[in-house]
N, C-alpha and C positions, 0 to 999 in steps of 0.2 A: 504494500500500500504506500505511493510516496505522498498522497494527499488524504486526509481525511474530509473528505470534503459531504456534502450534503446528501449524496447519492448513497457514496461508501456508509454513511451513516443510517439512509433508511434500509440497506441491506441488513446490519447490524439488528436493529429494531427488530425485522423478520426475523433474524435466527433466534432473537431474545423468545419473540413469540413461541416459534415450532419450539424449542427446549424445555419453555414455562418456567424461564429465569425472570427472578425478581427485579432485577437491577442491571444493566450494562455500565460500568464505572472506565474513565476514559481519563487516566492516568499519564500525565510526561514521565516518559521513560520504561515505562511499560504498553505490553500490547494490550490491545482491547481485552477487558474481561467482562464473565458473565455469572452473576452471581445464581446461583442454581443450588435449591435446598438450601446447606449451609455451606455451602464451597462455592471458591470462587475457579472458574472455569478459563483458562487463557486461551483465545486464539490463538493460529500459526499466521498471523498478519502481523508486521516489524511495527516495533514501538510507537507510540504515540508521542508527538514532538510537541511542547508547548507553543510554538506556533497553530499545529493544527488546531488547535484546544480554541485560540483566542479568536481563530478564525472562525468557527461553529458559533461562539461566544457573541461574534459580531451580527451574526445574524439574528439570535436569538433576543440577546437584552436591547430594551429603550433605554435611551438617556437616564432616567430615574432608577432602572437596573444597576448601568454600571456605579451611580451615584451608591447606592446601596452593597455592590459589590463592595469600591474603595472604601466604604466607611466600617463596616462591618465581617470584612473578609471574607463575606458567603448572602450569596443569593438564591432563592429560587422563584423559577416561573413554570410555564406551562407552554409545553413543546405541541404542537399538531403534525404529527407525520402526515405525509401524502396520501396515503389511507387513509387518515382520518383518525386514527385512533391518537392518544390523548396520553401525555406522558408529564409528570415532573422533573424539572429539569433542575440540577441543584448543582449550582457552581462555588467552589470555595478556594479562596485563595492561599498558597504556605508560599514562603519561601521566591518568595517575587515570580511565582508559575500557577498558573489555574486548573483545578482539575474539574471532570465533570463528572456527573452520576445519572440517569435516568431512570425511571421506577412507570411503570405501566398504569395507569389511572383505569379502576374498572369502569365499564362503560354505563353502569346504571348505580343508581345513587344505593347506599346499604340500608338495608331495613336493621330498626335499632336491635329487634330481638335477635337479630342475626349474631350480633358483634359479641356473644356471651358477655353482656358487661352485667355491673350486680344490679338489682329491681330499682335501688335509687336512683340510679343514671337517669332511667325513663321519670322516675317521679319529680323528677325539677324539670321533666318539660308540663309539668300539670301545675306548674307556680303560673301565676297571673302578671308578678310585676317581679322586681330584683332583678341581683345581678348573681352569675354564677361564672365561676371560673372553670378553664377544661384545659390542664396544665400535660406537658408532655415534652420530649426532646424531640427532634427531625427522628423520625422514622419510628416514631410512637402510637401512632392510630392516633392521633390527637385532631386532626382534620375531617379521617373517617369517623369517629364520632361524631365531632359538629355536623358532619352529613346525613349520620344517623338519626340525628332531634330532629333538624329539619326535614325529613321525611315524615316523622312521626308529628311535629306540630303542622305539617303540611294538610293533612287528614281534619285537624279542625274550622269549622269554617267560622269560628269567631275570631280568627287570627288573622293578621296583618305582618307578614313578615318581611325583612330586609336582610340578606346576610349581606358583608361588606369584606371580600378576599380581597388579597394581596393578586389573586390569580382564581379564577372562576375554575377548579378542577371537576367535581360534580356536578352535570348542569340536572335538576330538578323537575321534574316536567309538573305541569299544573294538578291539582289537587284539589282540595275541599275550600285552605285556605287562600288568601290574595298573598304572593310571594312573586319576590323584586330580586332577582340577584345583582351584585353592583363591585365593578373591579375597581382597584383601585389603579389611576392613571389611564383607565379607559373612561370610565364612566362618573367617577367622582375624582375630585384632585388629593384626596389624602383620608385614612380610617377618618379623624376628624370631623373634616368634610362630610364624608358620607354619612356619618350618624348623624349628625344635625339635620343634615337632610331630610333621614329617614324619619326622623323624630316631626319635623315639619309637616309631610305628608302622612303622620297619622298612623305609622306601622306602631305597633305593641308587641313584638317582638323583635330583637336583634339578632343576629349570629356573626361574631367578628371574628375572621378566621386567625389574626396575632394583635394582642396589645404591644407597641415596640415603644410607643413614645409618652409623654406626660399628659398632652394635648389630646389625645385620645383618648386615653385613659381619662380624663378631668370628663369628655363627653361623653363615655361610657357611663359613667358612674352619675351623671347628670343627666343622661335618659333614663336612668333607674330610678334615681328621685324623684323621677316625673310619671313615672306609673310604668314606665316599660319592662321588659325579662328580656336581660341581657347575657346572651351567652358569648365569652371569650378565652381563643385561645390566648396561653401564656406560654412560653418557653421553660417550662421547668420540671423534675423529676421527681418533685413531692409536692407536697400541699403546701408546705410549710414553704418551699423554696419557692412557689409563684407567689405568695403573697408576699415576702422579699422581694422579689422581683418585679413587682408593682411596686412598691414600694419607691425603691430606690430611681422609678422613674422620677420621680419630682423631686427639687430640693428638700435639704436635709430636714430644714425649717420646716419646709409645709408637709414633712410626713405625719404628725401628729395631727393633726386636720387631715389627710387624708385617710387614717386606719379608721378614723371616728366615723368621715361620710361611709369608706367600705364597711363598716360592721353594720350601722343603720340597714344597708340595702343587703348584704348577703345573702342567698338563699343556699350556698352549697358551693364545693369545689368539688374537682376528681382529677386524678393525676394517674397514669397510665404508662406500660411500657409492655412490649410485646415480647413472649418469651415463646422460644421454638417448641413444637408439641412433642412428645416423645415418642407417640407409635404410630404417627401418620405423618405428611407433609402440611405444614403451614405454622403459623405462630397462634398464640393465644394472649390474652390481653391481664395482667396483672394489675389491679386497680386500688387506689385508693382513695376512702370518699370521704367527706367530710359535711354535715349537715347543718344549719345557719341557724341551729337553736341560741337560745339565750347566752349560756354559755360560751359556745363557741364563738359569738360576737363580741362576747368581754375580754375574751382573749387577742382578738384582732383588736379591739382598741385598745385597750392597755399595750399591744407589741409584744407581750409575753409568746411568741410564739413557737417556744421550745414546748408550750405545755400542750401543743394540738396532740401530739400521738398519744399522750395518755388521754385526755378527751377521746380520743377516736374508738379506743383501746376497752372502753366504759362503757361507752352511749352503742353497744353493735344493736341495742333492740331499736334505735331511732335510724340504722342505717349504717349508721357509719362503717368505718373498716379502718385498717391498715396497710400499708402496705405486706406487712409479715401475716397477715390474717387472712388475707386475697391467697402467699403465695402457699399457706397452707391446707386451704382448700383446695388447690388446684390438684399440691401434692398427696391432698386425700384421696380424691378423686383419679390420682394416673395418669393426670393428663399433662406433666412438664416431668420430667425428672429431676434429681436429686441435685446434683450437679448443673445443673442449669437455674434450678430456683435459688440456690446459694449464692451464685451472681448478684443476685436482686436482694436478698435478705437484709435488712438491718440488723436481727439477733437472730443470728445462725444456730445456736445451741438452743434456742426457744422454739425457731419452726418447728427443726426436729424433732424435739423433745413434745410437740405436742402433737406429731402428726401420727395417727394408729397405723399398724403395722409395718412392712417392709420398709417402708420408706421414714419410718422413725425409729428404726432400730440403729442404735450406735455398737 
């Protein structure tokens, strides 16, 4: 291959498809690989040159990409192959070279009871107004969720809905409810932007598929005050670390005024990470929920928020869970192995120890 040019690329795509690899990841210095089950697959095609990289690059990102690229070291959008099918495209930068990754977007939105996640997930799309956080790292199901509520609040026809991506991956088809899908840089000029918007024309539902900024975040949390149920991705791996992570969007000063407006509006978080299954192909989703009782709001505005896992850890008849509570079910059930949930465990010697038989014998 001396070019990787756009053609070579949608050949790539194809083989991804015929093999039912997850990922094609497009590496300087290495040849194309394909990530397939849990292995990573190499072509017999010659390395991939950080030129080609930047080249595909050029095609792909708007102005506001690469802006997002250099500030943050990693962007993602949404690739259309010539087919038509529908891919994420996630570029990140090391070492002054870009690499790139590709992931197959399914072609129809996910039904929520599909995604095994716990009965609470669904029960904060049956809230009326708040705000709820849907916290997760790149490659978490944190997006497939947010797609999953909106399918599910799609069905009610008292709902007005607006989700506001970064990148429209799901497209929705029409339902019971009134739902607006809305990109950002196509159709609105910034999350911000867009919420005020939606909030103007009257939607009572949001879906924000990232909070990244303060301004955003100030208008999330300011349609919630206003009667709307806002659901937002957040970049994080626990409960406890998206609500950090909001957090630290605004000056230092004004975080104490903002845990106070979050605790008022709270209805729930959930924070997720997918873990490979152990007697079949595909992953399974490891979840931890948190639910916007009393309690759990006193906590958010005091900042105390080392004391969520023992709240979580308490309240399991209100919902809640852990993450070590998730991954001992799972491992009750047979459905991850030993060695794979220990990955993910915060107290290792506690899942064990409480999970019945083979898989909690030490």
């Amino acid at each position: 291959m001396n070019d990787l040019d756009t053609k070579r690329l949608e050949d790539l795509l194809a083989a991804m498809t015929r093999v039912g690899a997850s990922a094609l990841h497009l590496v300087p210095g290495r040849a194309p690989s394909l990530r397939v089950q849990r292995r990573f697959v190499g072509s017999d095609e010659t390395t991939v040159t950080p030129a080609e990289v930047e080249e595909l690059l050029r095609d792909m990102l708007f102005s506001d990409h690469r802006e997002q690229l250099a500030r943050d070291g990693h962007v993602e959008v949404l690739y259309v192959s010539r087919s038509g099918r529908r891919y994420r495209a996630s570029a990140a930068e090391a070492f002054g070279h870009c690499s790139l990754v590709l992931r197959p977007v399914p072609e129809v939105p996910p039904r929520l009871e599909s995604l095994e996640l716990p009965e609470q997930v669904a029960g904060f799309a049956r809230c009326r107004s708040g705000f709820v956080a849907v916290a997760g790292f790149f490659g978490a199901g944190k997006s497939t969720t947010l797609a999953g509520l909106v399918e599910q609040l799609n069905e009610d026809p008292t709902r007005h809905i607006v989700t506001i991506e970064d990148s429209i991956q799901f497209v929705h088809q029409n339902g019971a409810a009134l739902l607006h899908q809305r990109e950002v840089g196509t159709h609105v000029a910034s999350v911000a932007a867009g919420v005020r918007q939606a909030v103007a024309s009257g939607a009572c539902v949001l879906v924000i598929g990232e909070l990244r900024c303060g301004e955003a975040l100030d208008a999330a949390i300011t349609a919630a005050e206003s009667g709307c149920l806002v659901f937002a991705g957040v970049e994080a791996g626990s409960i406890q670390g998206a609500i950090t992570e909001l957090s630290a969007l605004v000056p230092l000063e004004d975080r104490p005024r903002l845990r106070t407006r979050l605790s008022r509006v709270l209805r729930g978080a959930t924070a997720q990470s997918l873990l490979h299954r152990s007697h079949k192909a595909g992953r399974i989703p490891v979840v931890e929920v948190l639910v916007g009782s009393p309690a759990a709001r006193a906590i958010v505005r005091k900042g105390a928020l080392g004391e969520l896992q023992a709240l979580m850890q308490r309240c399991r008849g209100l919902g809640m869970q852990t993450m070590d509570i998730s991954l001992r079910s799972l491992l009750a059930r047979h459905l991850v192995g030993q060695d794979e949930a220990m990955l993910h465990a915060t107290d290792r010697d506690e899942v064990l120890a409480r999970v019945p038989g083979p898989a909690g014998a030490r």
